[in-house]
N, C-alpha and C positions, 0 to 999 in steps of 0.2 A: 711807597709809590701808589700811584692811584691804583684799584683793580682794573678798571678799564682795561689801561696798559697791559696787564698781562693776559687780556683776554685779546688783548690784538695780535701779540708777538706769536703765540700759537699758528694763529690763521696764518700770519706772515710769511713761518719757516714751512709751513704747508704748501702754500700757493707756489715759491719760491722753488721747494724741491719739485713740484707736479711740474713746474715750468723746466728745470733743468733736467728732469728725467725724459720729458716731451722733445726736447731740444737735442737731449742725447742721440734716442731713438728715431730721432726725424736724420741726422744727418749721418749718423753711422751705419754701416750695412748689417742688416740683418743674416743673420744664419742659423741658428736655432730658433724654434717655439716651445714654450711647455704647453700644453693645453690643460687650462683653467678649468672648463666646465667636460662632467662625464658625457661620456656619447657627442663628443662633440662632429657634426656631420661631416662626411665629405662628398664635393657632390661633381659631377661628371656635366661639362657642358657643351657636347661636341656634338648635341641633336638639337641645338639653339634655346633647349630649356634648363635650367639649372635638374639633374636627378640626382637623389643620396644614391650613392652606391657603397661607402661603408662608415666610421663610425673610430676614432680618435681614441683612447682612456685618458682618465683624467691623470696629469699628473706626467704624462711622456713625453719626452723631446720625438721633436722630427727635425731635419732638414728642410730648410724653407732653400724652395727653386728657384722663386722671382716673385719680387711685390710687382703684387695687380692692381693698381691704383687704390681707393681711400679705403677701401672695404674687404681685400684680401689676399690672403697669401695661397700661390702659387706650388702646390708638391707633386710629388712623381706616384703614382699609383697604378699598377700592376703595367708600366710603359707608358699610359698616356698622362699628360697634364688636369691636375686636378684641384680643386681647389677650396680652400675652408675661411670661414669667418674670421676675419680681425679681434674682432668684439670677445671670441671664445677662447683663443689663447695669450700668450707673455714672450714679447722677444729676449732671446736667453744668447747668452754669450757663446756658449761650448754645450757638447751633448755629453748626458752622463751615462750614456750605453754602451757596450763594447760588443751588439752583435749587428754594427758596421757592415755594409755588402761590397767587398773591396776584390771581391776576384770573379763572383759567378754573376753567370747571364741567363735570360727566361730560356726555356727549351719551347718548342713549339706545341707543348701539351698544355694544355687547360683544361679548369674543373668548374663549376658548377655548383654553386652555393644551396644546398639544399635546405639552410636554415641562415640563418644570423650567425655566421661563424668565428669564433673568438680566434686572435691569430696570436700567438704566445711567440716570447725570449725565453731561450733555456738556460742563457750563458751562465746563470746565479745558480744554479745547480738545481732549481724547480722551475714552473709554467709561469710563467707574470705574462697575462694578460697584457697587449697594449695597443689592439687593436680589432677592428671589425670589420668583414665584408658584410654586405649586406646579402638576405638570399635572394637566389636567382642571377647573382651577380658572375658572370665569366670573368675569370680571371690565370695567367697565363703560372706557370710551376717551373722550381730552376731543377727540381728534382726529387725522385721518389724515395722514402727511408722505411720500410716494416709499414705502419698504421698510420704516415703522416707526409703530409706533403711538406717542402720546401718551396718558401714565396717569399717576395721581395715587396716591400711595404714602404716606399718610398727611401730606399736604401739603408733600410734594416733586416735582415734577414728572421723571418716567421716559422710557424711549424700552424698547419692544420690539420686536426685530425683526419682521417679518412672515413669517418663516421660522418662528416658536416657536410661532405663534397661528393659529388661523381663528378670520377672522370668523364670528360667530350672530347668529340674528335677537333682538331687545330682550326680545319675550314671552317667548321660551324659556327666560330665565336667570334670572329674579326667580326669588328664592328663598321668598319672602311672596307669597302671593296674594292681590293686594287687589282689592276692590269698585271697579267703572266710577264714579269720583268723578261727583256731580250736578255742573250747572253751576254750581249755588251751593251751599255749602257750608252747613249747618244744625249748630248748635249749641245745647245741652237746657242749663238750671241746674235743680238738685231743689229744690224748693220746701219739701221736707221729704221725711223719710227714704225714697225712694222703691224699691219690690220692684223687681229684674228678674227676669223670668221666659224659661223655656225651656217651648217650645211642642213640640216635635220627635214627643212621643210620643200628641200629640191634646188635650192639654190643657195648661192655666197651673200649668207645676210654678215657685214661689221658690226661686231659688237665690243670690239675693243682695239687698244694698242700695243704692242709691246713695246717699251720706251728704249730709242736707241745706246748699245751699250749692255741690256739687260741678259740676263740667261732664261733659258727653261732647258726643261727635260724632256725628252723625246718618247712618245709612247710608242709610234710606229711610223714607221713613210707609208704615205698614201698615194700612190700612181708616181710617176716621173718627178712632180714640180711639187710636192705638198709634204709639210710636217704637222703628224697630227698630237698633239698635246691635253693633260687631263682639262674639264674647266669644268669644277663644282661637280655636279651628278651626272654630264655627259662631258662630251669632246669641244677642240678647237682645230682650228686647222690655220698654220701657215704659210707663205710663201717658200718654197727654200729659196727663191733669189734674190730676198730680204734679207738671209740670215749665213752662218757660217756656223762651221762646227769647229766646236774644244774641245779639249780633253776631260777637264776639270769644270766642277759648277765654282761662283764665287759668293754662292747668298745662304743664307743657315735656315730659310722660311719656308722649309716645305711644307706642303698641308697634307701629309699620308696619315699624321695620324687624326685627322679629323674630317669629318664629316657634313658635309651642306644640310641644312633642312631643309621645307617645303615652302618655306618661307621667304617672300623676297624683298626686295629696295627698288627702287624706280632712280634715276638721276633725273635734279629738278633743269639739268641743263646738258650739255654736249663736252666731252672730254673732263670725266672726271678724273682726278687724278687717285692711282689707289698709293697707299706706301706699306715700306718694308721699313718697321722700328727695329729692326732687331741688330745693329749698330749703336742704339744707344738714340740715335736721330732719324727722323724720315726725310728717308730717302724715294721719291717716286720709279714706282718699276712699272707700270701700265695706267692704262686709259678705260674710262665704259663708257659709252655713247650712250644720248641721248632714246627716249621710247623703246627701251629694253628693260626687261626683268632678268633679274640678276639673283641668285637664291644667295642668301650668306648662311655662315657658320654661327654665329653668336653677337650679340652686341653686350659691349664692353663700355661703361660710362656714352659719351659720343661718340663713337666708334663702332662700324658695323664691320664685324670681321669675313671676308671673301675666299675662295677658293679661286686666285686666276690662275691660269695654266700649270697649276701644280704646285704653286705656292701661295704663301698664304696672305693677304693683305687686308689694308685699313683704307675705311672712307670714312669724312665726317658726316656723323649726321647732318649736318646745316648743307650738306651740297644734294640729301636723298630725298626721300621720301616712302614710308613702308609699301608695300603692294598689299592693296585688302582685295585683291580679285576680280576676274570677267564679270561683265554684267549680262545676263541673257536679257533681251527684253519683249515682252508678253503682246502683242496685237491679236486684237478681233477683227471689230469692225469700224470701217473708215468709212463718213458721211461728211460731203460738205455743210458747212456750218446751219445755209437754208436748209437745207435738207433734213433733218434732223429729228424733226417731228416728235414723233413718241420716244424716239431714243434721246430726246436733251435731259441728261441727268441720268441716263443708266451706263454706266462703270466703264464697262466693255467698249463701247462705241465712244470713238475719238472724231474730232473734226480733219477736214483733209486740210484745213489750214493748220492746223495743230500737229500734225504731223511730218506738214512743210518744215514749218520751222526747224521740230527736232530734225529731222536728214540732213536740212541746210547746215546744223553745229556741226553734225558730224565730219562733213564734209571739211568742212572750212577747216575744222581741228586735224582732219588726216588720218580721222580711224579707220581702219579695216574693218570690213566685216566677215565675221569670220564663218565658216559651215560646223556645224555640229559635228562630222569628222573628224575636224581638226581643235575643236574646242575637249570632245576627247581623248584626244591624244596627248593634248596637253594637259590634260587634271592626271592622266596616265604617265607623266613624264617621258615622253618620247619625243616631245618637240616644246618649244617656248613659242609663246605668242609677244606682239608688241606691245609696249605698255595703253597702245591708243589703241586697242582693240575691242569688240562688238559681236555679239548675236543679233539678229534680229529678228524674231519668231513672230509667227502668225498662226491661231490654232482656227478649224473648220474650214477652211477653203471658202470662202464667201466672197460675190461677184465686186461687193464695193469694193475688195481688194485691187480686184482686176483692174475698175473704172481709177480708182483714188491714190494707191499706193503703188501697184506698180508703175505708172509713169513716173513717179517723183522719183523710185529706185533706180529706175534705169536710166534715168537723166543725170544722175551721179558715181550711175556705175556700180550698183551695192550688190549684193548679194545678200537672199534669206533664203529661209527656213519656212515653209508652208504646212503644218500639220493638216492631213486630209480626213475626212471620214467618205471613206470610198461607194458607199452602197448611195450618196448623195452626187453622183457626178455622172448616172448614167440615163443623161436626155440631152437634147440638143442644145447650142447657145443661144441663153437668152440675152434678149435688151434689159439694158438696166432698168429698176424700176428700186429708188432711194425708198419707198414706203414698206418693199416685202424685204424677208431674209431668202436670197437666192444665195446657190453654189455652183462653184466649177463646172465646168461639163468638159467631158477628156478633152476636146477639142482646147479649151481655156489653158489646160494643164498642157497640152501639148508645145502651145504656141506663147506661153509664158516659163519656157523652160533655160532661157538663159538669164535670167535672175532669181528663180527660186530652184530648191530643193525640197520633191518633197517628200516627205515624210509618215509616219502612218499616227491616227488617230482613232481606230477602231475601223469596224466596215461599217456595222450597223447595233453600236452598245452606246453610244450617243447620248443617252438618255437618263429620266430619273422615276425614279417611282414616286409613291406619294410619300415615302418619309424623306424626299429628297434627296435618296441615295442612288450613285451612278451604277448601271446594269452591270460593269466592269467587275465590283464589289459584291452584286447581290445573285445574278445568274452562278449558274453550275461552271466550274471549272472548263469541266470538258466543251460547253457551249462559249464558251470567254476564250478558250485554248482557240476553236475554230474559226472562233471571229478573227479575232488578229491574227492569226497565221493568213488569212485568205488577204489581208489588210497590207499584211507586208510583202503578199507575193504580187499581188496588181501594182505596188508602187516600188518593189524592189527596193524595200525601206529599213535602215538598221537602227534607227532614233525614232521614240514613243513620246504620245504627250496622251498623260491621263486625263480622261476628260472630265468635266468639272475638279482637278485636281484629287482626286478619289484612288485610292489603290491600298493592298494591302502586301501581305508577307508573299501569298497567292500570286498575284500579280504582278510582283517582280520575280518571283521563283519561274514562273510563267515566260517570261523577256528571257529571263537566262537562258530557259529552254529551249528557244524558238531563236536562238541569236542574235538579241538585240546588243548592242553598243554601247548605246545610251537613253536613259527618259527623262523628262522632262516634269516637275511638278508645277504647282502655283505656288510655293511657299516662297517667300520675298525673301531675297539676300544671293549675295554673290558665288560665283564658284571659283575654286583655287584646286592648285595640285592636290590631289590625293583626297578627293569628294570622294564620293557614292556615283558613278557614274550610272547608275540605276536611278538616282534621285536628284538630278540638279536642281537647284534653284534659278527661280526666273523674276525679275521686277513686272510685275504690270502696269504698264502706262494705262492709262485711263483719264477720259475729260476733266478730272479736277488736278490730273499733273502739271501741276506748272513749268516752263520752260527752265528756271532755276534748279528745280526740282527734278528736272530730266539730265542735265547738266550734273547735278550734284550724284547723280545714278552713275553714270556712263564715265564719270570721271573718277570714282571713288578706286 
């Protein structure tokens, strides 16, 4: 026969079995894995980022939980769901182990990885090796023996020595913070499509549905008429004369053992629907409304995983969009266009036409503007903001404000932010004059105080030396200590903006001291939960902003 021929038939019966062994393991269920490569990771994704926390041996069966789409298999790791590469192990029919976890449960004691600690099978009558925590990793113990703990490895039962671990106390190491369970447990059905609402900011903002039919769990009653429920890293609150109580829940998706990040989703539209796969099919159990931020747990392929009222669900991506954060945005000085003079082409100074514009998007889009109170409270997670939300900052108090910018605000209703430097505010008011730099006078401050807030800006450190550096930076502490203290006592002000964007380790140690809230720099980019609220970032608009470009800011 030709040789050809039998350089074909080889490939043949190759291809032929990769396709039936492909074929096998696509439709049969998995339940074992060996793992292929040593140290293969396992990683922990219930702070929205994938972390290793321990470490596989080559060569040992596990229990596989649940396939997690193209890329990984699903196992149990000291209680919570954990998860390891496709790519590193072999699905295997049966396990060849016999130290099984078939009777015992974790105790509420946990230890404490003080190194990379190897977790052994004794059942062969010596140590084998077949697993690792990582150190620093908390993890829960079913029981203590002489110099070694008892742990449970995705339902194999371990031995760690007492050399690799300290013991901790039970509270310290939950990674979810759950609510002191009542003595009896309370369960809502919606009776029809019922609102949940967030109270945080004084009043009943909707931020979702619970779909008629649905269950949740009860944290607490609130007053005569309300059920209040988990949602992500604070509360929900619903009607009870929407809902009825059972006995029993009927959905398997709670989310106790997992935890929101800091991280959110925006909906690109109004009633999204979230679902409950855990039936095999999605099934819809709630709604999020439209101009809300919403924190998730993890995203999975398409899928951004939620925390709503205590359970866990799925939105597609194609219905969201990420949250990249508030935008502060930076004003000086406002000149009409004629007006302009020596300021056309310097940074700071905007036109008041150019300003028009931008308030008019604002407007017409529906953003709020928000007070610097409440923008920190929210990087502090204590409240959520809208997703169409806004700062509006102004640093020095200057009169083209008064003349240019506040009639546009208050014709739309806005609210800012006015950083003052107070040692410039003590003469009478003057008439406008577009060619000088004028400032406030208390009278100005007085009578423009249902649109701005303001704020402090130093009394009298304003300024720069000849290397360019702000007085902030370069005078004596104690004389920087007394300035702003005297700064925030004439304005009763708890938010700073450093001027010319200048500050050091000094002078946020300084804020701490003196009770500030929050400061403000110049460094361009947005703020989100869990900044530095010592250093927010601010955009500065400036004449060469384009209206797109303002747009592309405040929408981001």
């Amino acid at each position: 026969m030709n040789r050809k021929f039998f350089l074909v038939i080889p490939g043949m019966i190759f291809f032929w079995c990769l396709m039936f062994a492909n074929l096998q393991y696509t439709h049969a269920a998995t339940e074992f894995v060996e793992v292929q490569k040593d140290q293969t990771p396992v990683y922990d994704s219930r702070k929205g980022d994938l972390e290793t926390v321990g470490y596989l041996t080559k060569g040992q069966r596990f229990k596989v939980k649940k396939d997690y789409g193209v890329n990984w298999w699903q196992i149990d790791f000291g209680g919570y769901d954990a998860y390891i590469v496709k790519g590193n192990v072999f699905p295997i029919a049966s396990a060849n182990y016999i130290n099984g976890n078939k009777k015992y449960t974790n105790s509420s004691t946990k230890i404490t990885m003080k190194v990379d600690a190897p977790v052994y099978d004794n059942t062969t009558g010596k140590l084998v090796q077949f697993a690792v925590i990582k150190e620093g990793q908390n993890y829960p113990v079913i029981s203590i023996s002489g110099n070694w703990y008892l742990v449970d490895i995705d339902g194999r039962l371990g031995y760690i020595h007492n050399a690799q671990a300290n013991l901790v106390k039970p509270e310290s190491t939950d990674p979810v913070p759950n609510t002191p369970a009542a003595t009896t447990k309370i369960y809502i059905k919606a009776n029809k499509d019922t609102p949940l609402y967030d109270n945080r900011r004084g009043y009943l903002d909707e931020i979702g549905k619970l779909v008629k039919g649905q269950q949740l769990e009860i944290v607490k009653q609130e007053g005569a008429n309300w059920w209040q429920v988990k949602w992500a890293n604070s509360y929900a609150y619903l009607s009870k004369a929407s809902v009825e109580q059972v006995k029993t829940i009927n959905y398997k998706n709670s989310s106790s053992a997992y935890k929101s990040t800091n991280k959110n989703i925006v909906p690109l539209y109004d009633n999204i629907p979230v679902y409950d796969n855990t039936s095999g099919s999605l099934v819809q159990f709630a709604t999020l409304k439209e101009n809300h931020r919403y924190p998730y747990i993890m995203k999975s392929g398409n899928w951004f995983m939620l925390d709503i009222g205590g359970r866990y669900g799925y939105v597609h991506s194609s219905s969201v969009k990420l949250d990249k954060g508030i935008s502060i945005l930076m004003y000086h000085h406002i000149l009409d266009e004629k007006d302009l003079g020596v300021y056309k082409g310097v940074s700071t100074t905007i036109t008041s036409e150019q300003f028009s514009k931008e308030m008019e998007y604002l407007h017409k889009q529906s953003f709020e503007t928000v007070s610097m109170d409440d923008l920190e409270k929210y990087v502090k997670g204590k409240i959520n903001l809208p997703a169409k939300a806004t700062v509006i900052t102004f640093d020095d108090g200057l009169v083209s404000v008064r003349e240019n910018a506040y009639p546009i605000l208050r014709q739309y209703g806005m609210k800012a932010t006015e950083y003052v430097i107070t040692s410039r505010n003590n003469h009478p008011t003057e008439l406008f004059n577009p060619k000088k730099l004028q400032f406030f006078s208390n009278e100005d401050i007085k009578n423009m105080g249902d649109v701005f807030v303001y704020q402090a800006h130093t009394h009298n450190l304003h300024n720069l030396d000849i290397h360019n550096k702000s007085d902030v930076i370069t005078k004596s502490l104690a004389v920087v200590e007394a300035d702003i203290r005297l700064n925030k006592s004439i304005l009763h002000a708890n938010s700073f903006a450093y001027p010319f964007g200048h500050y050091n380790d000094n002078t946020i140690m300084l804020l701490k001291k003196l009770g500030f809230k929050s400061a403000v720099t110049t460094i361009r980019g947005p703020v989100n939960v869990g900044d530095d609220v010592l250093q927010l970032k601010r955009y500065g608009i400036y004449q060469s902003t384009s209206l797109s470009e303002f747009i592309e800011i405040v929408e981001s």
